[in-house]
VMD Tcl script that builds the backbone (N, CA, C; Angstrom):
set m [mol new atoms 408]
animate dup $m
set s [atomselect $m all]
$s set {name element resname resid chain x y z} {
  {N N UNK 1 A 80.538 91.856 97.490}
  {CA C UNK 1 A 80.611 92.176 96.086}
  {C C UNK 1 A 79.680 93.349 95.768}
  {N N UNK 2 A 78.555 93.047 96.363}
  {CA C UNK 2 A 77.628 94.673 96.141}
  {C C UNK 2 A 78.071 95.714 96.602}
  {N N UNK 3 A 78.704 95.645 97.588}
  {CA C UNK 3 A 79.284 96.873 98.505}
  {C C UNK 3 A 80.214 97.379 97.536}
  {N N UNK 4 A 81.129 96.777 96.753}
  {CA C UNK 4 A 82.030 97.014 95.744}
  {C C UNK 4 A 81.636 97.445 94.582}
  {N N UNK 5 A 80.330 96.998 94.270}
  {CA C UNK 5 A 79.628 97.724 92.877}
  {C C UNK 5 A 79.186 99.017 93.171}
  {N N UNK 6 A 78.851 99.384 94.341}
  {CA C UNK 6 A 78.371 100.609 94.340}
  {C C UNK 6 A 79.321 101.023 94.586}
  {N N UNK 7 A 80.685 101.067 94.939}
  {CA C UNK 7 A 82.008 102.229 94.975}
  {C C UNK 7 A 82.314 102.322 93.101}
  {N N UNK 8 A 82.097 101.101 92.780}
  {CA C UNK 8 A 82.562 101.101 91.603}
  {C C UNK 8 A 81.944 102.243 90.292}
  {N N UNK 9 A 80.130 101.945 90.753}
  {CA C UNK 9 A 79.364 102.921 90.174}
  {C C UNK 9 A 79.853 104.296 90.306}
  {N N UNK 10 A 80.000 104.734 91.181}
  {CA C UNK 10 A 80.644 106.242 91.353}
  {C C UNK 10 A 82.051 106.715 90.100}
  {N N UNK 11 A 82.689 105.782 90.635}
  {CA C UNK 11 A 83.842 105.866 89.328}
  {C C UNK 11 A 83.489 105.577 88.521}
  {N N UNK 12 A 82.206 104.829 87.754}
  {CA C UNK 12 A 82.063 104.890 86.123}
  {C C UNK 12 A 81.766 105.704 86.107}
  {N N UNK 13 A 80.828 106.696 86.917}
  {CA C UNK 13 A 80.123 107.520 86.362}
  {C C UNK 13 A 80.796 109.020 86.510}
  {N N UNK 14 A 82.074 109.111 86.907}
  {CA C UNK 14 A 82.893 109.950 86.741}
  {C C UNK 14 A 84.131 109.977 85.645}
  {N N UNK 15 A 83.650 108.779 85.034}
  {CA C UNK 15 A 84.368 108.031 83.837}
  {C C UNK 15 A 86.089 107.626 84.113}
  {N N UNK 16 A 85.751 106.586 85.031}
  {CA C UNK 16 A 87.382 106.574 85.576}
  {C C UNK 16 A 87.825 105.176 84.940}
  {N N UNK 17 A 88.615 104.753 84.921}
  {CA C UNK 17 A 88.653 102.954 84.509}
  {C C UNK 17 A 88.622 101.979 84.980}
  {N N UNK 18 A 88.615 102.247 86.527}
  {CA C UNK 18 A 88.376 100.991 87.180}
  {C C UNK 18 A 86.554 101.210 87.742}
  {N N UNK 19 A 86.086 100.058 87.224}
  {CA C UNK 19 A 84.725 100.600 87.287}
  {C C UNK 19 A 83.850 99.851 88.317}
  {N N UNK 20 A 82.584 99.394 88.053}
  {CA C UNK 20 A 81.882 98.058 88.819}
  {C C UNK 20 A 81.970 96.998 88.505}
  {N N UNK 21 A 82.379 96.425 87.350}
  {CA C UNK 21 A 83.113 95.111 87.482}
  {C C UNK 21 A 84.427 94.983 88.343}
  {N N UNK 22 A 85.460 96.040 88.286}
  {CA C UNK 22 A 86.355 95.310 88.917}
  {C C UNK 22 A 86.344 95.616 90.263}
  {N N UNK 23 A 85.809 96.552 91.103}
  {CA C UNK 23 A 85.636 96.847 92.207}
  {C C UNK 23 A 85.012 95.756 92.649}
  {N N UNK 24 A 83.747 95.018 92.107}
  {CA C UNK 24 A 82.792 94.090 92.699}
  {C C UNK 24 A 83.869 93.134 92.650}
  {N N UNK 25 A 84.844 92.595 91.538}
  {CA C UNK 25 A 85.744 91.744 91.535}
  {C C UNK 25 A 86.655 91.457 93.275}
  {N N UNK 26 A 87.200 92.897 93.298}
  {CA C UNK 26 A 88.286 93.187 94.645}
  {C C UNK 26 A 87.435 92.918 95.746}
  {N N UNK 27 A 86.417 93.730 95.711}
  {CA C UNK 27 A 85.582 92.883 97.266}
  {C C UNK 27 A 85.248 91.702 97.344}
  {N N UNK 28 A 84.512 90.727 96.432}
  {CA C UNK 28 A 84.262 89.761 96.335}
  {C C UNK 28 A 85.509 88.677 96.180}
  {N N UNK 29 A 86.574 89.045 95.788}
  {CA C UNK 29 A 88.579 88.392 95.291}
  {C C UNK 29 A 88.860 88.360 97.215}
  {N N UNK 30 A 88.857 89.632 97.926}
  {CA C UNK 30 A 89.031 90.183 99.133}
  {C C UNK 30 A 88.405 88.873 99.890}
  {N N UNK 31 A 86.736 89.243 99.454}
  {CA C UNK 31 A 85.797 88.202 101.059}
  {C C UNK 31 A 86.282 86.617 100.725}
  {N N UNK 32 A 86.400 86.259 99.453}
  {CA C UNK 32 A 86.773 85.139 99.127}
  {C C UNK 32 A 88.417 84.311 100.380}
  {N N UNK 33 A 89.493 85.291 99.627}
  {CA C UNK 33 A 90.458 84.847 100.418}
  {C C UNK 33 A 90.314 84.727 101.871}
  {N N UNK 34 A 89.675 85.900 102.958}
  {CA C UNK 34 A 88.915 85.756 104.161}
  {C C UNK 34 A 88.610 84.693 104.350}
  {N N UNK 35 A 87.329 84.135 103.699}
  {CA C UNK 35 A 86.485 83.036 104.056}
  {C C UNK 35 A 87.541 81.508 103.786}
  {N N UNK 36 A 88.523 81.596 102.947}
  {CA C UNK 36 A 89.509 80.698 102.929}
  {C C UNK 36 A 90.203 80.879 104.175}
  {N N UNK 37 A 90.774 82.104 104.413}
  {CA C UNK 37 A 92.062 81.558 105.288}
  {C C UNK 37 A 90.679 81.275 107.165}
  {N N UNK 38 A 89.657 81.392 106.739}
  {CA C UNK 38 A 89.027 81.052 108.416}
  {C C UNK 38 A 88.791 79.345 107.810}
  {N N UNK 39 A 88.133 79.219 106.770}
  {CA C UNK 39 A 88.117 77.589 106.762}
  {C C UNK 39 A 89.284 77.079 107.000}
  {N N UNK 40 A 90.438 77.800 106.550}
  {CA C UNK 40 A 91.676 77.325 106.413}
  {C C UNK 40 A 92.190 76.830 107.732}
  {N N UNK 41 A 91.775 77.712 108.654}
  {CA C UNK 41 A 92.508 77.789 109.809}
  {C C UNK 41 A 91.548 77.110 111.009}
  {N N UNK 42 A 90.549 76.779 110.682}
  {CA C UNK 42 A 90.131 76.260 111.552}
  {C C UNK 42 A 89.764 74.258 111.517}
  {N N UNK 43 A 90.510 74.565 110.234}
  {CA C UNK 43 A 91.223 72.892 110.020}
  {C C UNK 43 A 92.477 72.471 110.276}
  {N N UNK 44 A 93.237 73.576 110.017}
  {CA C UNK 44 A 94.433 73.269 110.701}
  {C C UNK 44 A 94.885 74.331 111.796}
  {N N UNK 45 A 93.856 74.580 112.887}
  {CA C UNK 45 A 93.985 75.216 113.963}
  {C C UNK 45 A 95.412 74.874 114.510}
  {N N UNK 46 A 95.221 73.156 115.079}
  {CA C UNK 46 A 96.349 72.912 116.243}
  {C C UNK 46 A 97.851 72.523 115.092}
  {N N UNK 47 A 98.145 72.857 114.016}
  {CA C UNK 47 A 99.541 72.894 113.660}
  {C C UNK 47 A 100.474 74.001 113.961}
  {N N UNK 48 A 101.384 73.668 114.441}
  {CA C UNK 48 A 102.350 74.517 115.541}
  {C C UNK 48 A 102.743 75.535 113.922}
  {N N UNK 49 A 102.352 76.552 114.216}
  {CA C UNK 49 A 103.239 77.591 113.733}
  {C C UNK 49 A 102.613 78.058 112.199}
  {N N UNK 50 A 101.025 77.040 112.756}
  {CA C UNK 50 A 100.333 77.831 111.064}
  {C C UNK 50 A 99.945 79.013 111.743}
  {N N UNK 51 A 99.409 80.334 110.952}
  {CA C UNK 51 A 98.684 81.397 111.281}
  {C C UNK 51 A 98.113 81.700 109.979}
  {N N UNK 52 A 96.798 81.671 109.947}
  {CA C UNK 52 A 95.832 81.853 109.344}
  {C C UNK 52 A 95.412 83.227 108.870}
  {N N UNK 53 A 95.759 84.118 109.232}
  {CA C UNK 53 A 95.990 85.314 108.897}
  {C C UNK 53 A 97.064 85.997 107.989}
  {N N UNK 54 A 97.892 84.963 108.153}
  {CA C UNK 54 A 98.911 85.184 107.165}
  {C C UNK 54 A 98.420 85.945 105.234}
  {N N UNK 55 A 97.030 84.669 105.449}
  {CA C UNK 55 A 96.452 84.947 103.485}
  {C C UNK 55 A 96.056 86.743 103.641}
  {N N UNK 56 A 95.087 86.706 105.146}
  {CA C UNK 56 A 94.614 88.391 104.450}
  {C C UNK 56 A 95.830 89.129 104.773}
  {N N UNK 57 A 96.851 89.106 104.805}
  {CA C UNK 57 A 97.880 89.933 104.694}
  {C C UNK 57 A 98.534 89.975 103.209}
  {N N UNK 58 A 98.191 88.663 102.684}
  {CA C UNK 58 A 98.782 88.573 101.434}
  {C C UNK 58 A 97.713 89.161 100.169}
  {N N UNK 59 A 96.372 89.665 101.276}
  {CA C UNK 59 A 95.229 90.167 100.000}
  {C C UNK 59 A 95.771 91.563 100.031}
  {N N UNK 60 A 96.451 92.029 101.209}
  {CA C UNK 60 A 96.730 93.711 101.239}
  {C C UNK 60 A 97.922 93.884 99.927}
  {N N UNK 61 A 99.012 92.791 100.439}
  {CA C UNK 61 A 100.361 93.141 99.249}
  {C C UNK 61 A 100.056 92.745 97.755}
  {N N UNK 62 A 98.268 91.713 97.808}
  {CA C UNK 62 A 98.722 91.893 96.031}
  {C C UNK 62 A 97.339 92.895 95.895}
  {N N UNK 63 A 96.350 93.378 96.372}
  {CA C UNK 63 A 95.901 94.841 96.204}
  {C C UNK 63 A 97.339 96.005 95.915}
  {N N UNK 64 A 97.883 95.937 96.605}
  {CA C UNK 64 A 99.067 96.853 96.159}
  {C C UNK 64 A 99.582 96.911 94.977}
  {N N UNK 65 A 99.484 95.534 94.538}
  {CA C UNK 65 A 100.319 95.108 93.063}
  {C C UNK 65 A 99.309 95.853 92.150}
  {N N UNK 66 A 98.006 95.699 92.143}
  {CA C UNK 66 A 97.281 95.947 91.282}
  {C C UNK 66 A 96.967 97.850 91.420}
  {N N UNK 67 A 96.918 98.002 92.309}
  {CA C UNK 67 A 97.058 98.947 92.828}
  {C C UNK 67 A 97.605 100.378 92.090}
  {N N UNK 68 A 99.216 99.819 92.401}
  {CA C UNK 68 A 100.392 100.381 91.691}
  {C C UNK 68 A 100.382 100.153 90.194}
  {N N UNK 69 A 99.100 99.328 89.601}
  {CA C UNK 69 A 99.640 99.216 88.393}
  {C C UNK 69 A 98.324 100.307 87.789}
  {N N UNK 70 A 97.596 100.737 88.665}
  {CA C UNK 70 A 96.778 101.776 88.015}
  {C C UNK 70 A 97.348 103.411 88.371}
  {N N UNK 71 A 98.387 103.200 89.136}
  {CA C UNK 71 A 98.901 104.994 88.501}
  {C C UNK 71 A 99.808 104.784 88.046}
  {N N UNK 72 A 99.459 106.135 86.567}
  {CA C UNK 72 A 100.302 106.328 85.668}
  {C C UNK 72 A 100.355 107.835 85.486}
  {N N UNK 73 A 101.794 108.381 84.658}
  {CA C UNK 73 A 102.558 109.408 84.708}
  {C C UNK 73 A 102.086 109.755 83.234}
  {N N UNK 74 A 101.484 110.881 82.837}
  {CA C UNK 74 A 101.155 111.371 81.587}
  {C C UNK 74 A 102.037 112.769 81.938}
  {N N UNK 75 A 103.272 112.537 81.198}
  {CA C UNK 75 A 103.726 113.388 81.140}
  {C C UNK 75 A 104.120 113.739 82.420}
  {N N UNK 76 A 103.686 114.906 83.132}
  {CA C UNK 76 A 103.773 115.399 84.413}
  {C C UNK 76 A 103.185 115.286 85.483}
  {N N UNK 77 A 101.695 114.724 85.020}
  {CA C UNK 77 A 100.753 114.574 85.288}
  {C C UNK 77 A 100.476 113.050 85.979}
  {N N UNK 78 A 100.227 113.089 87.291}
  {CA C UNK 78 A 100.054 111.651 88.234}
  {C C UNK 78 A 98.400 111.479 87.799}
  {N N UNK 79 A 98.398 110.474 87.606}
  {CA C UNK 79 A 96.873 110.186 87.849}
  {C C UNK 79 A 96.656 108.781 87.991}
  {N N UNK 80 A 95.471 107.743 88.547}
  {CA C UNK 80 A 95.281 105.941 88.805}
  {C C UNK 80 A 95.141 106.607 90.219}
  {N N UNK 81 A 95.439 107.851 91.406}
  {CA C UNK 81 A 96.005 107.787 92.889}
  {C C UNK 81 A 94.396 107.434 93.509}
  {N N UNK 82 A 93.340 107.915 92.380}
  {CA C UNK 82 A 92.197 107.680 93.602}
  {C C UNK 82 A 91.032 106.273 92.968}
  {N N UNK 83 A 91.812 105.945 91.849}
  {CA C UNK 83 A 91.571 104.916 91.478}
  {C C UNK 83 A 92.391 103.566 92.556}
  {N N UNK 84 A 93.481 103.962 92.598}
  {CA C UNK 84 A 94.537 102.727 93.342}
  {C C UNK 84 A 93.859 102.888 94.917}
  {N N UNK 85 A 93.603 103.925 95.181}
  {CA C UNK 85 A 93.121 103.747 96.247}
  {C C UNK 85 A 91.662 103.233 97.183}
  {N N UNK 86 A 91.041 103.330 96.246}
  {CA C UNK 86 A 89.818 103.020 95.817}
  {C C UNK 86 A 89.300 101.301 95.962}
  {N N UNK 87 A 90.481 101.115 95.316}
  {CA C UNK 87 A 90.319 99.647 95.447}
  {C C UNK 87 A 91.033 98.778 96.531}
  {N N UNK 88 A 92.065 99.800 96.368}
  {CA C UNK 88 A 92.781 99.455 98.407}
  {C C UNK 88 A 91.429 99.662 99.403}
  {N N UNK 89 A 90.676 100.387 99.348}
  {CA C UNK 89 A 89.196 99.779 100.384}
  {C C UNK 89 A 88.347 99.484 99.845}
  {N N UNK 90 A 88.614 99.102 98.586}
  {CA C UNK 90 A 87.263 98.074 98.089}
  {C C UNK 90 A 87.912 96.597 98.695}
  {N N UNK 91 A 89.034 96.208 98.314}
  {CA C UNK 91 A 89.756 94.938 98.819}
  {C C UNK 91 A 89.430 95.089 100.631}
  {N N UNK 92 A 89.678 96.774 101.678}
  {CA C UNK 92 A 89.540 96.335 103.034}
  {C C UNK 92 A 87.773 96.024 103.573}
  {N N UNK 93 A 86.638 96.455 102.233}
  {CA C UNK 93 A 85.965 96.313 102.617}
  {C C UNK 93 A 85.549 94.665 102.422}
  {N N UNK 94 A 85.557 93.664 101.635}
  {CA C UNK 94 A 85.628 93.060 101.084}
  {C C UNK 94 A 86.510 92.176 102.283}
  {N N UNK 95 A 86.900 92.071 103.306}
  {CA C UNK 95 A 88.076 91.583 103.816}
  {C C UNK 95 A 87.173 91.617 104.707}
  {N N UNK 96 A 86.510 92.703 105.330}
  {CA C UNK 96 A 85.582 93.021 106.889}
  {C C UNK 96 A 84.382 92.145 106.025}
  {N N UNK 97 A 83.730 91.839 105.110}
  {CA C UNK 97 A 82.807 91.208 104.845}
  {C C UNK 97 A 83.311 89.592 104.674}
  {N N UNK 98 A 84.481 89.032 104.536}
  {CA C UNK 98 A 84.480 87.933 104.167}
  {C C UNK 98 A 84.750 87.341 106.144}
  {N N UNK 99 A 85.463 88.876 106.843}
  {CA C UNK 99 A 85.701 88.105 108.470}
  {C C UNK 99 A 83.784 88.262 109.121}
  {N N UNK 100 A 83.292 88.799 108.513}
  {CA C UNK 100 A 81.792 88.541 109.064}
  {C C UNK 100 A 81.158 89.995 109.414}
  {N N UNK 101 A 81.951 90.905 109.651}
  {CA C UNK 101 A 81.889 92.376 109.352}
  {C C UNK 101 A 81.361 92.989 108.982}
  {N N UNK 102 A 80.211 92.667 109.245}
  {CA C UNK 102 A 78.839 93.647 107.802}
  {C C UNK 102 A 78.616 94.758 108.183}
  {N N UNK 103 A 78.829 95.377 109.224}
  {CA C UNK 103 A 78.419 96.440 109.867}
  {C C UNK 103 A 79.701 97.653 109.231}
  {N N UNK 104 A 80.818 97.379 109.739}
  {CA C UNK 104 A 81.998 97.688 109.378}
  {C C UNK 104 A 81.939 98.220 107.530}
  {N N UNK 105 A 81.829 96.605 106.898}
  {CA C UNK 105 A 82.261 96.944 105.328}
  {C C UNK 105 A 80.872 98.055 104.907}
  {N N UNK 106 A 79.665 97.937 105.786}
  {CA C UNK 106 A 78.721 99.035 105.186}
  {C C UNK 106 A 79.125 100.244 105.110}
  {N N UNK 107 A 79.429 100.257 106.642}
  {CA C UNK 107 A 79.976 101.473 107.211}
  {C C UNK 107 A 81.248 102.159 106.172}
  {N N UNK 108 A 82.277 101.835 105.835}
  {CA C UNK 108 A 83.333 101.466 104.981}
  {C C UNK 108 A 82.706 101.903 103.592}
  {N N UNK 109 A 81.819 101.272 103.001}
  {CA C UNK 109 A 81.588 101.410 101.480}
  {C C UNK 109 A 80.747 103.245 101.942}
  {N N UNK 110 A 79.759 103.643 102.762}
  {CA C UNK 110 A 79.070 104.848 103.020}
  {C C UNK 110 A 80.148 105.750 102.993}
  {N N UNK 111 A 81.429 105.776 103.247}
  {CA C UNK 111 A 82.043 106.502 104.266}
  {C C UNK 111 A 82.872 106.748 102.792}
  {N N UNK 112 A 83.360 105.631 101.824}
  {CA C UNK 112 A 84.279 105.780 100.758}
  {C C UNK 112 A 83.181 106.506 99.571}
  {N N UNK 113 A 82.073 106.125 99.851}
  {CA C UNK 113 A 81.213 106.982 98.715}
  {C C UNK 113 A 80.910 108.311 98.716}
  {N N UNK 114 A 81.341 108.868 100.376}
  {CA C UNK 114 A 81.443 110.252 100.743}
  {C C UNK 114 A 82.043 110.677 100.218}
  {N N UNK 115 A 83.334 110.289 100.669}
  {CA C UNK 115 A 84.479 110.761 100.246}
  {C C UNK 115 A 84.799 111.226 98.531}
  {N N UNK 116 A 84.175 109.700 97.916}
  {CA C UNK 116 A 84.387 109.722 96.364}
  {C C UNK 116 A 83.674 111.073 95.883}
  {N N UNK 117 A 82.409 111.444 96.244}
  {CA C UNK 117 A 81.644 112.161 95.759}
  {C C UNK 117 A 81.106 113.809 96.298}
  {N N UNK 118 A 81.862 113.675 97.644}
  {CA C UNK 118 A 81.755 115.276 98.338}
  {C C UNK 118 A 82.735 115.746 98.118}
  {N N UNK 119 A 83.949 114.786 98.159}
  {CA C UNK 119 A 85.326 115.684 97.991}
  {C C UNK 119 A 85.260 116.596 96.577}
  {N N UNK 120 A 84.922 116.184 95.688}
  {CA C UNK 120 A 84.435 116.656 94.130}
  {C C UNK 120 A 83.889 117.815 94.425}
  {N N UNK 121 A 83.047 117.939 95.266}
  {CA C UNK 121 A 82.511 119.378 95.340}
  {C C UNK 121 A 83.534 120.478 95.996}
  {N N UNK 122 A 84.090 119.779 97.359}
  {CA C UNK 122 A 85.448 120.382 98.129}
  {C C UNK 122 A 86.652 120.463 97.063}
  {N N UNK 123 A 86.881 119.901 96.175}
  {CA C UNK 123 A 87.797 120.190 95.756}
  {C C UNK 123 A 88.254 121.265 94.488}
  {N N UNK 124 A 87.100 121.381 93.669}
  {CA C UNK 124 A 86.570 121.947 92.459}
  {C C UNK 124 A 86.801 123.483 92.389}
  {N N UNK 125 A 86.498 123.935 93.907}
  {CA C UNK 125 A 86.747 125.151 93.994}
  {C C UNK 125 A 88.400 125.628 94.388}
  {N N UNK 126 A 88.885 124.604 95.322}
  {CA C UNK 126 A 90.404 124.364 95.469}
  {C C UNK 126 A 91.448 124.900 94.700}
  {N N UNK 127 A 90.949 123.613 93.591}
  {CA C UNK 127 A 91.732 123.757 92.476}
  {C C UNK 127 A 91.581 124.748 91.608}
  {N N UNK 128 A 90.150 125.153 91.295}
  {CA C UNK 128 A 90.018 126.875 90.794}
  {C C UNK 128 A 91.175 127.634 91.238}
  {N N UNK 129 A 90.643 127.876 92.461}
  {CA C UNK 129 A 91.592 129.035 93.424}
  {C C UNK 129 A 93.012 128.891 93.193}
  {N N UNK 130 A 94.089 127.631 93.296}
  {CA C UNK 130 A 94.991 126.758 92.810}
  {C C UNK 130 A 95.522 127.351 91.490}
  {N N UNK 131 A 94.731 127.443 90.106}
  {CA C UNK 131 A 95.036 127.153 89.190}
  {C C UNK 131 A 94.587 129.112 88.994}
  {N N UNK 132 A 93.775 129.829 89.572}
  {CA C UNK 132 A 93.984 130.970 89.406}
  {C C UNK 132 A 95.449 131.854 89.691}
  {N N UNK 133 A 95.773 130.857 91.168}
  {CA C UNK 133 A 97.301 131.480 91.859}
  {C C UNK 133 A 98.676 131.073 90.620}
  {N N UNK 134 A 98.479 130.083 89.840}
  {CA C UNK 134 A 99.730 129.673 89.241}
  {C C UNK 134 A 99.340 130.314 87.491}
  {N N UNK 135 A 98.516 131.140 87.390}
  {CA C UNK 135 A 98.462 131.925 85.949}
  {C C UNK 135 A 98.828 133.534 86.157}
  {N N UNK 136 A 99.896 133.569 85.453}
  {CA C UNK 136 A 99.912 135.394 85.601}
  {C C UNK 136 A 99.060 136.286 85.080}
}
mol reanalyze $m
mol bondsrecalc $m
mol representation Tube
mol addrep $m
């Protein structure tokens, strides 16, 4: 869940809408189901044809749901893509922390806070350059 507040912090403070409540939500929603489907499965280990893995597969397709419900079309304009995504590895970090993974989801939250916050600098000029080429 902390690992998730601090991805989350980045996006408030770029004023996005999915913030540190719900990020801490998805990792902590994420380690939760984890830590179910291993209790789960290691109670009903010997039933022919359970698989216990089945739940974190089902944390990926409803991250998706929620996912998909944060991009939206203004007009022409796509935007939710680094919000939806955002929380697609807040949920995989959250998943490596609930299988025992601490190394991983650290690694994971460092690596997404890069990204969140260097690309901004990589991109700024991009889109300058971008938005100079498409004005006559």
């Amino acid at each position: 869940m902390g690992l998730g507040v601090l991805i989350g912090a980045e996006r408030l403070l770029v004023h996005k809408e999915a913030g540190m409540k719900t990020h801490a939500l998805v990792s902590m929603g994420a380690a939760v189901f984890i830590l179910i489907s291993e209790a789960v499965g290691e109670r009903y280990a010997g039933l022919p044809g359970f698989n216990p893995v089945m739940m974190a597969a089902q944390v990926v397709i409803g991250i998706g749901f929620i996912g998909a419900g944060a991009i939206m079309f203004q007009g022409s304009h796509l935007t939710g893509l680094t919000t939806a995504g955002g929380l697609w590895v807040t949920a995989g970090i959250g998943m490596a922390a609930g299988f025992g993974f601490f190394a991983l989801a650290v690694f994971a939250t460092i690596f997404s806070l890069i990204v969140l916050t260097a690309m901004n600098f990589l991109e700024k000029p991009i889109k300058k350059i971008s938005n100079d080429i498409g004005q006559p």
